[in-house]
TORKOL-4160 file (C-alpha; in steps of 0.2 Angstrom, whole numbers, padded with zeros to 4 digits, m for minus):
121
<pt num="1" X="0000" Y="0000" Z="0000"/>
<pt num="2" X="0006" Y="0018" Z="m0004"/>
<pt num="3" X="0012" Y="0029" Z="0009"/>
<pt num="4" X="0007" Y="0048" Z="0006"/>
<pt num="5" X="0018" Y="0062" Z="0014"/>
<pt num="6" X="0013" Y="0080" Z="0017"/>
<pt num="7" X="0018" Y="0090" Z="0001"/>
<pt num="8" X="0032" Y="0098" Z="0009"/>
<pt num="9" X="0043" Y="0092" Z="0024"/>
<pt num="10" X="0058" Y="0096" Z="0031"/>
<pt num="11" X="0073" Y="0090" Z="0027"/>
<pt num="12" X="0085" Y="0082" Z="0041"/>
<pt num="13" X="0102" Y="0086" Z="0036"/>
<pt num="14" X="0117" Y="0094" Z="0045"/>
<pt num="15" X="0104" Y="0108" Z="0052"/>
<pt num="16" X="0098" Y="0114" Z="0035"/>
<pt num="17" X="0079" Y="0117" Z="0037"/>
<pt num="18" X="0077" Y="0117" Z="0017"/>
<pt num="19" X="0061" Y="0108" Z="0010"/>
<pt num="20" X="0066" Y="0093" Z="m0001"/>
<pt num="21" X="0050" Y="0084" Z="m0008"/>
<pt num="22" X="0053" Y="0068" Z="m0016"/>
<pt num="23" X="0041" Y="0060" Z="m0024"/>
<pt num="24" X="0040" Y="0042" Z="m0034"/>
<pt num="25" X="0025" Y="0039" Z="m0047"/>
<pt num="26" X="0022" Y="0020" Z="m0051"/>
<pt num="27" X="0009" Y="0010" Z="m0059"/>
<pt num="28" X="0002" Y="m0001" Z="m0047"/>
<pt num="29" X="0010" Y="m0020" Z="m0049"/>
<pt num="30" X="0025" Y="m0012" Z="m0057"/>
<pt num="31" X="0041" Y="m0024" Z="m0053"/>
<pt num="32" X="0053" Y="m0009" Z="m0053"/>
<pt num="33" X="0043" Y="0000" Z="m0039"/>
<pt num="34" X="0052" Y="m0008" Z="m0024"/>
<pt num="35" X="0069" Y="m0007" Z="m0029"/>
<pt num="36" X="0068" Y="0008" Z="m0035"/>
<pt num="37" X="0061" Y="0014" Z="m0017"/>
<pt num="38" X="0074" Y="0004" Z="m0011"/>
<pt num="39" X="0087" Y="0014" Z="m0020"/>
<pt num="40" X="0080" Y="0031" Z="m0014"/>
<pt num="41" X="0082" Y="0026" Z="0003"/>
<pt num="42" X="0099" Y="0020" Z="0002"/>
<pt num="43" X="0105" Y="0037" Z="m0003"/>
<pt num="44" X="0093" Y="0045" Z="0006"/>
<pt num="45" X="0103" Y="0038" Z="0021"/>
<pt num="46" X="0121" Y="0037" Z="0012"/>
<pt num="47" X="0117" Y="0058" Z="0012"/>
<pt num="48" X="0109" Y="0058" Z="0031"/>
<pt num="49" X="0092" Y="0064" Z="0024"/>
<pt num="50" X="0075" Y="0060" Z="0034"/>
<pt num="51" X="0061" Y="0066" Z="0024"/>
<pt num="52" X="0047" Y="0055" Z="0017"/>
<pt num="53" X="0043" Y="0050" Z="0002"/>
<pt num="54" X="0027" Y="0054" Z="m0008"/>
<pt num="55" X="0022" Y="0037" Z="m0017"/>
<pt num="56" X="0010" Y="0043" Z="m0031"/>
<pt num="57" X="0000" Y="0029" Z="m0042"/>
<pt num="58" X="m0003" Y="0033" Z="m0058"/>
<pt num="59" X="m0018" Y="0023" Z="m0064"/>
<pt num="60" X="m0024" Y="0027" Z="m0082"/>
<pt num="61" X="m0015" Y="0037" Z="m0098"/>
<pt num="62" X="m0025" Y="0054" Z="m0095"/>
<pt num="63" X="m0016" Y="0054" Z="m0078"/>
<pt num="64" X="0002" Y="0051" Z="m0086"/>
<pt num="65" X="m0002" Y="0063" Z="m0099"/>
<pt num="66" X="m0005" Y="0077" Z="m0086"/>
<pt num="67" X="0011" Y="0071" Z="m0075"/>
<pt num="68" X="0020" Y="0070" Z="m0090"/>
<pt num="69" X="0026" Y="0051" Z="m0083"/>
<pt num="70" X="0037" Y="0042" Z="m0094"/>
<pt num="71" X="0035" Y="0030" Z="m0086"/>
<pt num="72" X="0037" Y="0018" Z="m0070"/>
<pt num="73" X="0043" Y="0020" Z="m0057"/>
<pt num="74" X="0049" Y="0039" Z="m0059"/>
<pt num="75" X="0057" Y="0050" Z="m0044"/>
<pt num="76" X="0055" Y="0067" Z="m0046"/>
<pt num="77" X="0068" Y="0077" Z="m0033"/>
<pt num="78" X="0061" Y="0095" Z="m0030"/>
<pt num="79" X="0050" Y="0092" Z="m0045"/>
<pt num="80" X="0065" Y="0086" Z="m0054"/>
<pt num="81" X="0066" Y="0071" Z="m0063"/>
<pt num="82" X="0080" Y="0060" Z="m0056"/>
<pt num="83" X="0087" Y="0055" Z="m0074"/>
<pt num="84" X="0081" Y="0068" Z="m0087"/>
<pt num="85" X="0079" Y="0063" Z="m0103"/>
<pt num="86" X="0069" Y="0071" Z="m0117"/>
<pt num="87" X="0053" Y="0060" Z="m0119"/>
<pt num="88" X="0038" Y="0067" Z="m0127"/>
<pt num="89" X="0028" Y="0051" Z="m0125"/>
<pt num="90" X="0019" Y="0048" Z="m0109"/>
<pt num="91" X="0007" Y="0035" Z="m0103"/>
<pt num="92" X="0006" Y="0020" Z="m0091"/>
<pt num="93" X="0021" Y="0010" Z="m0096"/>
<pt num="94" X="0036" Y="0003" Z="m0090"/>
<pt num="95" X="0053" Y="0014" Z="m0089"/>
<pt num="96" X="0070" Y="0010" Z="m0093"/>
<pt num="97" X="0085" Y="0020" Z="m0088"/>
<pt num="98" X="0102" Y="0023" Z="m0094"/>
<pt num="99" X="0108" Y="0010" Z="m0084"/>
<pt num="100" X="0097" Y="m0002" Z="m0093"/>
<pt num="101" X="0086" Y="m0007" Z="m0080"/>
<pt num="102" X="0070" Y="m0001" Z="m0075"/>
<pt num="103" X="0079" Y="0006" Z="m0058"/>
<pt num="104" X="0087" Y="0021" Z="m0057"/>
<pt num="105" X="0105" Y="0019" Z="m0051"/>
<pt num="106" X="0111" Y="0024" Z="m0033"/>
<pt num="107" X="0123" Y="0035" Z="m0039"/>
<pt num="108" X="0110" Y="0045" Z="m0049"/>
<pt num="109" X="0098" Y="0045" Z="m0033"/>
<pt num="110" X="0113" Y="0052" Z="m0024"/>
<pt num="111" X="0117" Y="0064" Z="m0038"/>
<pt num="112" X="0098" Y="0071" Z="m0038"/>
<pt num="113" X="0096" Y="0073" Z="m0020"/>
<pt num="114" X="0112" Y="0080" Z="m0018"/>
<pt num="115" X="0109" Y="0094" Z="m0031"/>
<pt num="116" X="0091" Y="0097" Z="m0022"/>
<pt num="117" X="0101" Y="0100" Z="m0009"/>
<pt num="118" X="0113" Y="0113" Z="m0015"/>
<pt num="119" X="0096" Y="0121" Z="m0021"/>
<pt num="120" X="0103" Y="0116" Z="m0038"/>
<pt num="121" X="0084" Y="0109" Z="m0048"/>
């Protein structure tokens, strides 16, 4: 089941008091979805952040077309996809990323959230 998270929250890193808000849109029974949360915990912690995570279900293609979802799972950062790459199809689908798997590496998790951080979206 899909935990939800207040749309902003504070972020818990060496006293900084900046909003970070994550957020990770999946279509439900998606195999990637775990490990991809997975992931963004992992660096989450590697970077000594504590701030929930918004678990967003996208259920039909008029929904996709409005999020502009390329696919599942995405993690936006601050409204910023983790791995940007032009896409102007959108829909309920499966996603593949550079690494080619349908989960976004650690690195570019820690990348994303590290740059959210610098206030760099």
């Amino acid at each position: 089941m899909a935990q939800t998270a207040a749309p902003f929250s504070e972020m818990g890193t060496k006293g900084s008091s900046k909003r970070m808000i994550i957020a990770v849109f999946y279509v439900p029974g998606c195999p990637n979805h775990q490990a991809a949360m997975e992931n963004l915990r992992n660096a989450l912690r590697s970077a000594a952040i504590a701030t929930p995570i918004q678990e967003i279900a996208v259920t039909d293609d008029a929904m996709a077309r409005q999020l502009k979802f390329p696919g599942s799972p995405t993690i936006r950062v601050d409204g910023r996809d983790v791995e940007s790459t032009p896409n102007e199809s959108y829909g309920v689908a499966c996603r593949l990323y550079s690494n080619g798997t349908g989960v976004p590496s650690l690195e570019a998790l820690r990348q994303a959230v590290e740059r959210a951080g610098k206030g760099n979206v």
